[in-house]
N, C-alpha and C positions, 0 to 999 in steps of 0.2 A: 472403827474403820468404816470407811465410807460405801456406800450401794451404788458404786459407780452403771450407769448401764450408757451405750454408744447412743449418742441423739439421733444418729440412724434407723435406733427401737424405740424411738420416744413414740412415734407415728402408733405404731404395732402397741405400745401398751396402755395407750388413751384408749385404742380402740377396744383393747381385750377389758379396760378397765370399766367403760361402760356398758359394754355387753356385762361383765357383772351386777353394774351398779342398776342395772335395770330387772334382774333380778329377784332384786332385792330392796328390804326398806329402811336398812339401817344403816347405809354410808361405805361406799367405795370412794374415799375422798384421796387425790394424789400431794406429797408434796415435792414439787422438783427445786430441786438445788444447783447451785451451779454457777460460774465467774461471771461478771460483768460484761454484756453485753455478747453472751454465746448463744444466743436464739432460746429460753425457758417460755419465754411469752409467744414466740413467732409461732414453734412448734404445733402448742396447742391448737394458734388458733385457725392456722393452715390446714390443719384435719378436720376443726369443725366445717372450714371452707367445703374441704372434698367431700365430706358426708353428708353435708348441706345441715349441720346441725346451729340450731340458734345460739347467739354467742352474747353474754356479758361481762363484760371486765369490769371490775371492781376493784380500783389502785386504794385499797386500803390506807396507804401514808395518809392520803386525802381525806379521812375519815372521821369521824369521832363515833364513839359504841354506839350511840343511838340509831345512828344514822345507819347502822350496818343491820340490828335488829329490829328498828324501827321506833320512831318517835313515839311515845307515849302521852298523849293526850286526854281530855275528861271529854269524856259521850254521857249526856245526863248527869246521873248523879253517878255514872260510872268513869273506869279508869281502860283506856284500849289503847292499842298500839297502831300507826299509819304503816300501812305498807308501803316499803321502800319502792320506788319506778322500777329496780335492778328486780326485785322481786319478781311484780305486775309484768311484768315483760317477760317471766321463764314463765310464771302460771301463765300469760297469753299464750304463748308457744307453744306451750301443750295440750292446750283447748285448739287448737291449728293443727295439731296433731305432729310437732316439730320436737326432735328430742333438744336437750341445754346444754353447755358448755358452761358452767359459770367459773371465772378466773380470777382468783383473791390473788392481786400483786401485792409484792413488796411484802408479803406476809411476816416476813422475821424483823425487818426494819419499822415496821408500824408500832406503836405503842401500845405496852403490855394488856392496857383495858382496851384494844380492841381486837389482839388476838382473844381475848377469852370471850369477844361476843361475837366474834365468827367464827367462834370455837363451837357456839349453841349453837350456828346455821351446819355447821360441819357436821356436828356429832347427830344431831338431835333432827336436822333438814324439818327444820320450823323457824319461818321468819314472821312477827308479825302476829305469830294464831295461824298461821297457814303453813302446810305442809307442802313441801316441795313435790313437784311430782318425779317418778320413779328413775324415768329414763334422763334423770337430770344428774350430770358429772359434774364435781365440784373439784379444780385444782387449784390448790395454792401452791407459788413460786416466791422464788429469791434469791439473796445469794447468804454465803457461809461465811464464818467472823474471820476465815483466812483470807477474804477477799479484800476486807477491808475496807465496808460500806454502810458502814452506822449499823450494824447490824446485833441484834439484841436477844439474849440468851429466849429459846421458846421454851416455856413451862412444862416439864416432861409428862402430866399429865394431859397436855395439846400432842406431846411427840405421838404420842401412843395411839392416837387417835389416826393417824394420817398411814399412807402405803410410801415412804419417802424412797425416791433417789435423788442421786447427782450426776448432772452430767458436765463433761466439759468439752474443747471448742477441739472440733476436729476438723480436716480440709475435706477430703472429698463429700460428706453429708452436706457441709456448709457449700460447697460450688455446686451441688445438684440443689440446693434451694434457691444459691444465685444463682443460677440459669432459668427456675422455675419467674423469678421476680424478675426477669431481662437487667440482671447488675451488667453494667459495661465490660466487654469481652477483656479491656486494657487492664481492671482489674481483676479480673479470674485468671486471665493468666500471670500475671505479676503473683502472683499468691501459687498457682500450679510449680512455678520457678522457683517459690522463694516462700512454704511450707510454714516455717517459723515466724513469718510474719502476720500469720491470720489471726493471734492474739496472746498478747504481751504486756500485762497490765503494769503499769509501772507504779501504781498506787500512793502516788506522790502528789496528787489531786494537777497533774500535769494528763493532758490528753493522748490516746494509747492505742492501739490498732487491735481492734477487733471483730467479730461479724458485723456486729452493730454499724460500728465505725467504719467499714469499709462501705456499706451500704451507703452510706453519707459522699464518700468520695466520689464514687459513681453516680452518686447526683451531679456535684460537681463538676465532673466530664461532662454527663449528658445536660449539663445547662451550657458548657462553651462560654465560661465567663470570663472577661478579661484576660490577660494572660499577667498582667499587676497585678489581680487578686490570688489568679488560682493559687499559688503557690500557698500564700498565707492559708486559704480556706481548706485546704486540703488539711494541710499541718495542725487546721484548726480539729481535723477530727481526731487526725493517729499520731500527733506529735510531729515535733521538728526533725529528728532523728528518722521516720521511718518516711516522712516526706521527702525528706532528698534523696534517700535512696529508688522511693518511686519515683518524681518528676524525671531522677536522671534516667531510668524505663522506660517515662513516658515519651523522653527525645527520642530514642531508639523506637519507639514504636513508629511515631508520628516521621521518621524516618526513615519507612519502609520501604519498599517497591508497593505502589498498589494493587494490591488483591485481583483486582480485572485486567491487569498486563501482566499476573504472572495466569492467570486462567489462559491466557490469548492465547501465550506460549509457555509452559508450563515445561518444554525439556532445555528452553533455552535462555529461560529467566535465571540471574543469578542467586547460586545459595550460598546466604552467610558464613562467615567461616567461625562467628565469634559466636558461643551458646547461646547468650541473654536475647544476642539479637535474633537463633535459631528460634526459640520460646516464644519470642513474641510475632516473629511471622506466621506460626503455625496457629498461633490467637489467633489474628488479624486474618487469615485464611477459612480458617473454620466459623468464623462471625460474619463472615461473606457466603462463605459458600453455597448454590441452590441444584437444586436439582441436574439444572442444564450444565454447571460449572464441577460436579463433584468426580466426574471420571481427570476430568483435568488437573484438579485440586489435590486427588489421588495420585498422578505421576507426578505431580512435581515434589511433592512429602517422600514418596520412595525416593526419591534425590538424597532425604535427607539420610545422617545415620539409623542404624534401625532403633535404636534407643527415646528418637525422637519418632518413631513412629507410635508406639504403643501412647504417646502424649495426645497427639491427634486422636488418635480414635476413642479414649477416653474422653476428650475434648466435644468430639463429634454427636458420642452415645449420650452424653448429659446434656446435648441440647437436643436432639432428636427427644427423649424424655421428659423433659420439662414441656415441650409444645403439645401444645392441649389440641392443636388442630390436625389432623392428619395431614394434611396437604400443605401443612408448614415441615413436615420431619423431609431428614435429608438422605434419598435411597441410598442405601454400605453398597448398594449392587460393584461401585466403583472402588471400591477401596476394599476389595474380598480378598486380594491378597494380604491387604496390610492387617487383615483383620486375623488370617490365616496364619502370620508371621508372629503378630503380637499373642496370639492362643500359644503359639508352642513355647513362644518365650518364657510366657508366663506358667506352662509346662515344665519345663525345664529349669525353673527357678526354683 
């Protein structure tokens, strides 16, 4: 049975994992599991971001054993090992006084002799004849042989050795990370609407919608390419199948009333009568909205149903949270009712 935990606490147990591992000298090492393109790698490294801790990724595929414990060379009449750059760089870090991140990808789909020599960095945190230092966390990630990704039995004497979970793709964690990376508001709400489309692996080496993949499509938008390609290049990340159901979205979005003539007038601008297109005007609204527009942007939502209220102010509080700038968050002072409305609802549910 698997050690599911919400990627919500992945944040929460990097941290607790190396407040351990710093404790200590013999190895808080993590292994996280989990489908195809659900954030295992993002997580990590977005925490060492916030902590301001130094970061190594180590895509083990790309490896061969030496190269992870270090080349072995003749000094003299003797036999030493090269330390690896990935090494040299966490020991620099901690001479800076900077704690490490190190991140072994792809650990289960690498090859059996180079989980067992970064199985010696794991267990043993010695690369080379040098000892890693304390406050240095070591996670290896992947995914599981239900995923269906070349993925190779790990030797249960490596299982033993690691603190493993799995996580899988969940919507709200994933839009409070897309809102942290500015993903296109056209796809957070497309996904807010339409829940079962944040990831769907179809494992048929056919292209598939995922956190990954949707990160890719919001390139896409936010490059404004042709309107000959986007179609194809969209599809090219989440499939053909979940592409027409988005472009057709994207007409109704790019269909709207715009944002600053329903601010103008806001008790007399028309509200939709069709859902898809309620969803994505409340996008389109809360991706506009600024300080001077938000008591406006607030009467004209209580226009809508109250069902589509509590959508906005979720909508609202994940970008107010993701902005790292104070003076970028958007004051609720305007939307106290709605806020007041959606508490009791959610009371009362």
């Amino acid at each position: 049975m698997e050690n599911i935990i919400s990627i919500a606490n992945v944040p929460a147990y990097i941290r607790a994992a190396m407040a351990i591992q710093s404790e200590r000298v013999d190895g808080f090492p993590l292994l996280i599991l989990g489908p195809v393109g659900v954030g295992k790698s993002q997580a990590p490294v977005q925490v060492a971001r916030d902590e301001g801790w130094h970061v190594e990724v180590v895509n083990l595929s790309n490896y061969q054993p030496a190269e992870v414990t270090g080349w072995v060379t003749q000094v003299g009449d003797a036999m030493d090992q090269l330390l690896p750059v990935w090494g040299r760089n966490v020991i620099d870090a901690a001479k800076a006084g900077s704690k490490s991140l190190i991140i072994f990808e792809e650990f289960p789909q690498c090859d059996i002799d180079v989980q067992k020599a970064s199985a010696q960095v794991i267990w043993d945190r010695r690369v080379a004849g040098h000892r890693l230092p304390e406050d240095c966390l070591i996670i290896a990630n992947g995914n599981r042989k239900s995923d269906k990704a070349a993925v190779k039995s790990i030797p249960e004497h490596l299982v033993s050795r690691f603190n493993i979970v799995t996580v899988e793709a969940e919507l709200d964690p994933t839009l409070a990370h897309f809102a942290k990376i500015d993903v296109a508001p056209e796809v957070t709400t497309y996904l807010s609407q339409f829940p079962d489309a944040l990831h769907r692996h179809a494992a048929d080496g056919t292209p598939f919608p995922c956190p990954r993949t949707w990160v890719a499509v919001s390139d896409v938008i936010k490059a404004e390419v042709p309107k000959a390609i986007e179609m194809p290049m969209i599809a090219g990340a989440i499939g053909v199948g979940e592409q027409a159901k988005f472009t057709g979205f994207l007409r109704i979005w790019r269909d709207l009333v715009a944002p600053s003539e329903v601010f103008a007038n806001p008790d007399a601008a028309p509200v939709p009568e069709k859902a898809d297109v309620r969803y994505a005007m409340i996008g389109s609204l809360i991706a506009s909205v600024t300080n001077k527009t938000a008591k406006a942007c607030a009467a004209y939502i209580k226009r809508l149903p109250p069902e589509y209220h509590s959508v906005a102010v979720s909508a609202l509080l994940r970008r107010n949270e993701a902005a790292g700038d104070p003076g970028k968050k958007v004051s609720t002072t305007g939307f106290t009712d709605i806020l007041i409305e959606t508490s009791n609802l959610i009371g009362e549910g």
